[in-house]
N, C-alpha and C positions, 0 to 999 in steps of 0.2 A: 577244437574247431580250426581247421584250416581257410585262408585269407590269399586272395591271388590281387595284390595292388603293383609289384616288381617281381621280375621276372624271375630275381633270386628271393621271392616267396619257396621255391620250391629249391629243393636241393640239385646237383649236377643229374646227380642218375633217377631222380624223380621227372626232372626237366625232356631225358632223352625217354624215359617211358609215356610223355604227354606225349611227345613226337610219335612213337613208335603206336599206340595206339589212333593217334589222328591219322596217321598215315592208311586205317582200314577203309576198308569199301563203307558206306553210310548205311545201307542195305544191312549189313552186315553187327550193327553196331543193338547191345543189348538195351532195353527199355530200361537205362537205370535210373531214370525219373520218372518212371509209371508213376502218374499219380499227384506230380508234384509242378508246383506253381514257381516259376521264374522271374522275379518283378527285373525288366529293363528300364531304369531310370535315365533319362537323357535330357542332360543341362543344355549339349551339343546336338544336335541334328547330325546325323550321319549314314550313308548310304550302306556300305559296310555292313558298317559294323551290327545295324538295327536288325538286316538280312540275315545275315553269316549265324548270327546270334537263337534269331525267333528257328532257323532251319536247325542249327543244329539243340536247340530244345526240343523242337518237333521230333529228328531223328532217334532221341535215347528218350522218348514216351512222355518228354514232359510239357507245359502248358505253358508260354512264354507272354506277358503281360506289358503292353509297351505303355510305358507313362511319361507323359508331357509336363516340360517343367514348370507351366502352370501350377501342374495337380498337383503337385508338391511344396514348388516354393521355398525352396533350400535355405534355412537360414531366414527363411522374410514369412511363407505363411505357417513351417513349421521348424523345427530346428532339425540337422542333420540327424543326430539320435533319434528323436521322434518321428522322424521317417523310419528309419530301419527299425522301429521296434513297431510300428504299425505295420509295416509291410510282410514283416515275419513271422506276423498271424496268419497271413493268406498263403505266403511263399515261403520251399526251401531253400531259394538262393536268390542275392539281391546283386546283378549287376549293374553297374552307373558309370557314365558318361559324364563329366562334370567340370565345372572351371579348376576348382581348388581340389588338390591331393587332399587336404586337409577334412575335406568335407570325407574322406573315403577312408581315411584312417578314424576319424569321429564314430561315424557307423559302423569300422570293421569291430572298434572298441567293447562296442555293446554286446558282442558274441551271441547277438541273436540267431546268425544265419553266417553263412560263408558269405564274403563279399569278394567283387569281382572289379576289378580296374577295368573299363572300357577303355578311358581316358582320363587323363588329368594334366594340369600343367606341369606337372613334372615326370609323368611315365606314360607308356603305350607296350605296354605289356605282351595284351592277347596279338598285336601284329607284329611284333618280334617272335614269336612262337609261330606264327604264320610264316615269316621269314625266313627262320631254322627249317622249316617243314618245306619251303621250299628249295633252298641249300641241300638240303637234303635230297631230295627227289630227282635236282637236275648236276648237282655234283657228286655229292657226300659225304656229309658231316665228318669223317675220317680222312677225306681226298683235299677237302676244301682248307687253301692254307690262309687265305686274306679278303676279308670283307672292306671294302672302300667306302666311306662314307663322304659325300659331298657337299657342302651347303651347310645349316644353323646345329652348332650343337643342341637340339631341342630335345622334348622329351621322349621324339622317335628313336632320333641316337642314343639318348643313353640307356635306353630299353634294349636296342640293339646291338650297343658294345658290350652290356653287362651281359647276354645272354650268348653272343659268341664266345666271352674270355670263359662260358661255363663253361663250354661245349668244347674247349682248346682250339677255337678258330682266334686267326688273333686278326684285327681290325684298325683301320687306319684312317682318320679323319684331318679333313684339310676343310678350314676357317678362318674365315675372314679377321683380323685384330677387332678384340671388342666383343663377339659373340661366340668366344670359346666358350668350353664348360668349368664349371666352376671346382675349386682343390677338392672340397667333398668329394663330389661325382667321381674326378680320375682316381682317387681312393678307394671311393667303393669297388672301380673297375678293377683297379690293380691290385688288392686282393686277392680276384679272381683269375688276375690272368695280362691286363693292361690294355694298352692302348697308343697309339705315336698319334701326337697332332701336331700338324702343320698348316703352314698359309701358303700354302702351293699344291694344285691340284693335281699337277704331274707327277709330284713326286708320293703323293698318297694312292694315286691308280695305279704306279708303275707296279707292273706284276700279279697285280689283285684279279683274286679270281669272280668278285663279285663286288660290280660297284653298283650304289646307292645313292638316291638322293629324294630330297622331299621338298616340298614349295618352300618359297623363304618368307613367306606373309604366313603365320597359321591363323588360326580363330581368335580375334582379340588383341591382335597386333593392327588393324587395321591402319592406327591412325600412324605408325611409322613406315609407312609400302616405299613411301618414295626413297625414305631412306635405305631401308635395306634395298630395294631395286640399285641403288647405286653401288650398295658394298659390297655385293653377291655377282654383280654382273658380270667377273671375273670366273665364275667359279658355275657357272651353265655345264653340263656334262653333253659335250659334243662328240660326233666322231672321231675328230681327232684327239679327244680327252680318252675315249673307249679303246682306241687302236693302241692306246698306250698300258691296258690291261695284259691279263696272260691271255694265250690262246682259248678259243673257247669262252671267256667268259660272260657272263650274265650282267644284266641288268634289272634292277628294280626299284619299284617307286610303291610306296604305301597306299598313293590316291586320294584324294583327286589331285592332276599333275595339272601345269600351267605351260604348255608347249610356247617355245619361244622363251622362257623365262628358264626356271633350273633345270631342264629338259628339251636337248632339240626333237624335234618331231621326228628325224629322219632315226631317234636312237631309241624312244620308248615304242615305236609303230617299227622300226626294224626286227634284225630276225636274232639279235641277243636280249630282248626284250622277253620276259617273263611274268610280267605283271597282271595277266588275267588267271596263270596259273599261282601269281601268289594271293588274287584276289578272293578266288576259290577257295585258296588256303586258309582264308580267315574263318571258314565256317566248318572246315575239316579239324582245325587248331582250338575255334572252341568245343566242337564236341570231346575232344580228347580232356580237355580242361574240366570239361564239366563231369564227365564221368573221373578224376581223380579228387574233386574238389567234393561234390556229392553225390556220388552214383553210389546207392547202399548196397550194389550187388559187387563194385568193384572197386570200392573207393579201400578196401582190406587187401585187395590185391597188388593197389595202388602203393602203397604206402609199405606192404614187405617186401616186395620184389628189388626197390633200392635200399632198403636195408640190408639186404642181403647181396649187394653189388650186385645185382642181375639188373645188366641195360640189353636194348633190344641187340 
């Protein structure tokens, strides 16, 4: 039973066949969950992600089931296990939205059902794969040499660098002292491929052909805002931060942005902005996910095509 909580859940050329299939017309995409129940569990509220998700279960024939953290109660009205072993009598695939990774490795444990990271405090999996897919589409995973990452090393970035260093894009983040990432993570990364971090924003954009950035308050960090407001305010991605990219390059933000904060208005509403085609991408990216993870018509196809070194 396969498990999607990081991005390197899947191998390099498994990673570029999610790509290469999201990338189909939706119209076009086989019913490989005729039949089959979806539980989306959401600790998190998210626009997103809940959309991208229920559309593309609709797309490949399946039945997608939204559940409020009430009806569950993570840990408080039932225990993580005992979600996922409840839920996998109704459902073929359980994905979740959640505070703690932990709670998502718990439930992958049980091997009832594939699980799926929506989110957690430590990954963002399925919008890095939206990301790739859209690197893809307006550069080309082949063409594209440096992803710029701006702002908090969180669990966006490290979703994001680990799944460029698959992919041989290499990637460059610039942070504030204090909210770098931690020896693990650039381990994990550099494994696969690595990563440069710096506390200078010029010097991580220079060249890059796709910079990045995400709000510096996420979910749950509330009561630190003014803090980080102080220690990020350096590190806004303005036009003059952008003109210092390669020619051509893009912009993108995962969403919801904070215009005036890690985002000027004049650079996600401009014309290097891409964020409604990577928004898109979030439900093109799960259906590819879904049909490798359990689509019984091609989850065999899935699975020898990178065995057998065949990427798109």
């Amino acid at each position: 039973m396969r498990h999607f909580l990081e991005v390197d859940d899947l191998s390099a050329d498994e990673l570029r066949w999610v790509l290469d299939v999201s990338s189909g017309a939706p119209e076009a995409a086989p019913p490989a969950l005729a039949g089959s129940g979806v539980a989306l569990v959401f600790e998190k509220s998210s626009n997103r992600t809940r959309n991208s998700m229920e559309m593309a279960v609709r797309q490949l024939g399946g039945h997608p089931v939204y559940i409020r953290p009430e009806e569950v109660g993570m840990d408080v009205r039932e225990t993580a296990e005992d979600i996922a072993r409840t839920l996998a009598c109704f459902h073929d695939v359980i994905a979740a939205r959640v505070f703690r990774h932990s709670h998502l490795e718990r439930m992958a444990a049980c091997e009832v059902a594939p699980v799926i990271n929506l989110l957690s405090d430590d990954a963002h999996p399925c919008q890095a794969v939206a990301d790739l897919l859209t690197v893809s589409q307006c550069i080309g995973l082949d063409r594209a040499q440096r992803v710029a990452f701006v702002g908090d090393a969180n669990n966006m970035w490290r979703s994001l660098a680990i799944g460029c260093a698959m992919v041989g894009i290499e990637s460059s983040l610039a942070v504030p002292d204090g909210y770098g990432p931690s020896g693990a993570t650039l381990d994990r990364i550099a494994s696969r491929g690595g990563c440069t971090v710096t506390d200078d924003p010029a010097a991580a954009v220079a060249g890059a052909d796709v910079v990045y950035t995400d709000v510096w308050t996420s979910m749950g960090q509330e009561d630190e805002q003014a803090e980080r407001l102080a220690a990020f305010g350096p590190y806004q991605v303005t036009p003059e931060l952008m003109s210092l990219a390669a020619p051509g390059a893009i912009f993108l933000h995962c969403l919801p942005a904070r215009r005036g904060e890690e985002v000027a208005a004049e650079v996600i509403d401009g014309p290097a902005s891409r964020v409604w085609q990577q928004a898109r991408n979030r439900m093109h990216a799960a259906r590819g996910l879904l049909a490798f993870l359990a689509g019984p018509a091609l989850h065999g196809a899935a699975s020898a095509s990178p065995a057998q070194g065949a990427g798109p």
